[in-house]
N, C-alpha and C positions, 0 to 999 in steps of 0.2 A: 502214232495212233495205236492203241488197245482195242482188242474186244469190244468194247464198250461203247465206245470211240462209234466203231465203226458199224455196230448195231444203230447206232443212233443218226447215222449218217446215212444208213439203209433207210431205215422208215422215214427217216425226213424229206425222202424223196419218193417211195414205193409203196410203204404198206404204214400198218400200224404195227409198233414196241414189239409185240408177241410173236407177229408175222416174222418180224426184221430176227429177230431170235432168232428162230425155227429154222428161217434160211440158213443164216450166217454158222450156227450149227451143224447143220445137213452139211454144207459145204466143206467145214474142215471136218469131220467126221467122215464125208465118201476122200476126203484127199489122206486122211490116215490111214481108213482102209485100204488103199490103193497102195500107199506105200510103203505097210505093214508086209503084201504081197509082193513087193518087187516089182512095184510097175513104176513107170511115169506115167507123170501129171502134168499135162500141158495146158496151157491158158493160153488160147490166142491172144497176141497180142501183149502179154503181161510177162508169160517167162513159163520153163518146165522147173520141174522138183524132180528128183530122182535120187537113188540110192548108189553109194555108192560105200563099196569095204575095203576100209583099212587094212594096213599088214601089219600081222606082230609085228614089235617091233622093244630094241631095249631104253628106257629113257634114262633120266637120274632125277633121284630125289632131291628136291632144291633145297633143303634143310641139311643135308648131310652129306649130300654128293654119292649119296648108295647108288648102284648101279638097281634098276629094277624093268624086270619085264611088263609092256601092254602089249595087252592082247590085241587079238584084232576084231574088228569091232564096223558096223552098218554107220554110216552118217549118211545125213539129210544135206543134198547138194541143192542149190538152185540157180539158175542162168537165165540172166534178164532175155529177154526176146529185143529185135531189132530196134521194136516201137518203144521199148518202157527205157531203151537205152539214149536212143535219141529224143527223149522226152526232158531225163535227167540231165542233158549236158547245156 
Protein backbone atom coordinates (compact mmCIF):
# COMPACT_ATOMS: atom_id res chain seq x y z
CA UNK A 1 0.00 0.00 0.00
CA UNK A 2 1.25 3.66 -0.95
CA UNK A 3 0.39 7.06 0.16
CA UNK A 4 -2.18 7.06 -2.12
CA UNK A 5 -3.32 3.78 -1.38
CA UNK A 6 -4.13 4.68 1.83
CA UNK A 7 -5.53 8.29 1.40
CA UNK A 8 -8.00 6.77 -0.38
CA UNK A 9 -8.75 4.06 2.19
CA UNK A 10 -9.02 6.91 4.65
CA UNK A 11 -11.87 8.82 3.10
CA UNK A 12 -13.57 5.66 2.01
CA UNK A 13 -14.28 5.23 5.37
CA UNK A 14 -14.05 8.89 7.36
CA UNK A 15 -14.13 11.91 5.53
CA UNK A 16 -13.68 13.28 2.05
CA UNK A 17 -10.21 13.07 -0.63
CA UNK A 18 -9.02 16.57 0.88
CA UNK A 19 -9.83 15.71 4.63
CA UNK A 20 -8.17 12.07 4.20
CA UNK A 21 -4.96 14.29 2.85
CA UNK A 22 -4.72 16.66 5.43
CA UNK A 23 -4.82 13.79 8.02
CA UNK A 24 -2.59 11.26 6.54
CA UNK A 25 -0.23 14.23 6.16
CA UNK A 26 -0.39 15.67 9.75
CA UNK A 27 0.43 12.18 10.81
CA UNK A 28 3.65 11.45 9.18
CA UNK A 29 4.68 14.91 9.36
CA UNK A 30 4.22 15.02 13.57
CA UNK A 31 6.05 11.24 13.27
CA UNK A 32 9.08 13.05 11.35
CA UNK A 33 9.09 15.72 13.63
CA UNK A 34 9.26 13.55 16.51
CA UNK A 35 11.73 11.56 15.18
CA UNK A 36 13.99 14.24 13.72
CA UNK A 37 14.05 15.09 17.72
CA UNK A 38 15.00 11.70 19.14
CA UNK A 39 11.93 10.63 20.49
CA UNK A 40 9.74 7.55 19.86
CA UNK A 41 6.58 7.04 18.28
CA UNK A 42 4.39 4.59 19.54
CA UNK A 43 1.04 3.45 18.05
CA UNK A 44 -0.94 1.50 20.31
CA UNK A 45 -1.53 -1.33 19.26
CA UNK A 46 0.57 -1.09 15.66
CA UNK A 47 4.27 -0.92 16.87
CA UNK A 48 6.95 2.17 18.01
CA UNK A 49 9.54 3.80 15.56
CA UNK A 50 12.64 5.00 17.13
CA UNK A 51 16.08 6.04 16.42
CA UNK A 52 18.58 4.37 16.59
CA UNK A 53 22.83 5.08 15.73
CA UNK A 54 25.00 3.26 14.04
CA UNK A 55 28.86 2.88 14.68
CA UNK A 56 31.62 3.94 12.43
CA UNK A 57 32.51 1.39 11.00
CA UNK A 58 35.06 0.12 8.04
CA UNK A 59 33.20 -1.85 4.96
CA UNK A 60 34.54 -2.69 1.32
CA UNK A 61 33.90 -1.49 -1.89
CA UNK A 62 32.21 -4.38 -3.89
CA UNK A 63 33.71 -3.27 -7.21
CA UNK A 64 37.27 -3.40 -6.01
CA UNK A 65 37.44 -4.90 -2.63
CA UNK A 66 38.89 -1.24 -1.33
CA UNK A 67 38.76 -1.13 2.14
CA UNK A 68 36.64 2.13 2.98
CA UNK A 69 35.31 3.83 6.10
CA UNK A 70 31.15 4.50 7.09
CA UNK A 71 30.36 6.73 9.24
CA UNK A 72 28.12 6.56 11.66
CA UNK A 73 25.05 7.38 10.96
CA UNK A 74 20.73 7.72 12.83
CA UNK A 75 18.50 4.99 11.28
CA UNK A 76 14.72 4.58 11.46
CA UNK A 77 14.13 1.31 13.61
CA UNK A 78 10.59 -0.15 14.05
CA UNK A 79 9.03 -2.96 16.40
CA UNK A 80 5.80 -4.43 15.57
CA UNK A 81 3.60 -4.32 18.94
CA UNK A 82 2.15 -7.65 20.51
CA UNK A 83 -1.14 -7.11 18.43
CA UNK A 84 0.27 -6.22 14.70
CA UNK A 85 2.44 -9.53 15.43
CA UNK A 86 -0.16 -11.70 16.26
CA UNK A 87 -2.32 -10.48 13.47
CA UNK A 88 0.55 -11.40 10.99
CA UNK A 89 1.11 -15.00 11.87
Amino acid sequence: MNKAQLVEAVSGSVCTKKEAIAAVETVLETIKKALKKKEAVTISGFGTFNIKRTKARMGRNPRNGEAIKISARNKVSFKASKDLKTLLQ
